[in-house]
N, C-alpha and C positions, 0 to 999 in steps of 0.2 A: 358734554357735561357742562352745566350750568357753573357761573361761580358767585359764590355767595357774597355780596355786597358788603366790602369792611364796617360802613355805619349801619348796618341791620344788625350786622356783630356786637357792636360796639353800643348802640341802643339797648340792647337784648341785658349785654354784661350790667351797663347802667339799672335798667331795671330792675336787676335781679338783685345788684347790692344794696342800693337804695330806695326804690320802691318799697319793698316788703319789711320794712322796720315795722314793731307793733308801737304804738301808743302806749307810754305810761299810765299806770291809773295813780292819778294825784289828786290830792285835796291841798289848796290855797285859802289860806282865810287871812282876814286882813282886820287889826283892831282899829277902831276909833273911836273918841268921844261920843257925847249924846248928840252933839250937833252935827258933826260927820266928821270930824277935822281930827287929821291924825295925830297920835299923842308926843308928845315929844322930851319928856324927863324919864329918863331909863327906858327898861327894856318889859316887855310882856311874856309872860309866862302862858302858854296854850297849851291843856290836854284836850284830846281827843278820845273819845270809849264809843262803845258800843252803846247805840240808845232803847234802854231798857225796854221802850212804848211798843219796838220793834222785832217781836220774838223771832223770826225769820232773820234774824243780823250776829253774827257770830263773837263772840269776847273778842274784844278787842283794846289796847288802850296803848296812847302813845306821847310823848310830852314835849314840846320844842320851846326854844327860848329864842325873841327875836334880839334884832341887835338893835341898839338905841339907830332913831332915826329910822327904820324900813319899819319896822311896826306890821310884816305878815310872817308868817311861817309857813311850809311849805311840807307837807307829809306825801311820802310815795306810800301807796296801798295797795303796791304791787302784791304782797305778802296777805297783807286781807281780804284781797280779790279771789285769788288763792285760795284761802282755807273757805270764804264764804260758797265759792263754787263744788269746791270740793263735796262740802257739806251739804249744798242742797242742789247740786247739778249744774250744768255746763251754761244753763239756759240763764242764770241767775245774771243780771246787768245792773243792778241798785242796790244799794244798802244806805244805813239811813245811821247815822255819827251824832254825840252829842259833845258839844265844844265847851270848853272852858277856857276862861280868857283871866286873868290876874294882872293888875297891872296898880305899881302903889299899894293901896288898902283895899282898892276897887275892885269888885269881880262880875260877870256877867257870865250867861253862856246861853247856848240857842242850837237848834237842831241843822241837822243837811246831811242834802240826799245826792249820796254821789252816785256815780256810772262807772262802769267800769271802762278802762282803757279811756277816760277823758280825764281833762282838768276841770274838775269842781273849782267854783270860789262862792266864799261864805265873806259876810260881814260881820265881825261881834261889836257891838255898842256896848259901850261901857260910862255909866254915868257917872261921871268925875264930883256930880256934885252933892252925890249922896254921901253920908258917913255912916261909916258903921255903929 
């Protein structure tokens, strides 16, 4: 009788804990001025919803607050990946998000199209030198 070699074992256990983690599905977005330069008096306000343009994209809406000085937010869509599949099948890998960015008196907001089980990242511009 053969005997099984301890690091074929021990390879094998490795793989099987850590290999097979799935991927988050997240959306990262990240604000800045008109010029690209991150903001830096207080904090930004981001929602996130479902973008109407896109009948195929399930309700969705979600609202994070950054902290002064990082200026992104960071949404897990595990839970949207979820009902969007649900809803239209296993196959479904996109959905398409409309961003709202507040920050001061200033607001801006813009489209993106995430994947499932990746990390999206979005940019919002927000023109500091417009007034209301």
């Amino acid at each position: 009788m053969k005997k099984i070699n301890p690091t074929v074992i021990l390879i094998l256990v490795l793989f099987s804990t850590f290999g097979c983690k799935e991927e988050p599905s997240v959306l990262k977005v990240f604000v800045r001025d008109q010029t690209g330069k991150e903001l830096n008096k207080g904090s930004v306000i981001v929602n996130v919803a479902n973008d109407a343009n896109y009948p195929k994209t399930v309700k969705f809406s979600e609202k994070s607050q950054t902290e002064s000085g990082s200026h992104f937010a960071v949404f897990n869509l595990d839970g949207f990946f979820a009902t969007q599949r649900a809803t239209y099948g296993d196959t479904v890998r996109d959905g398409y998000l409309k961003i709202y960015a507040r920050y001061l008196e200033f607001e801006s907001d813009t489209s993106v199209r995430v994947t499932f089980k990746t990390t999206s990242v979005q940019t919002v511009y927000i023109n500091t030198n417009l007034k209301k």
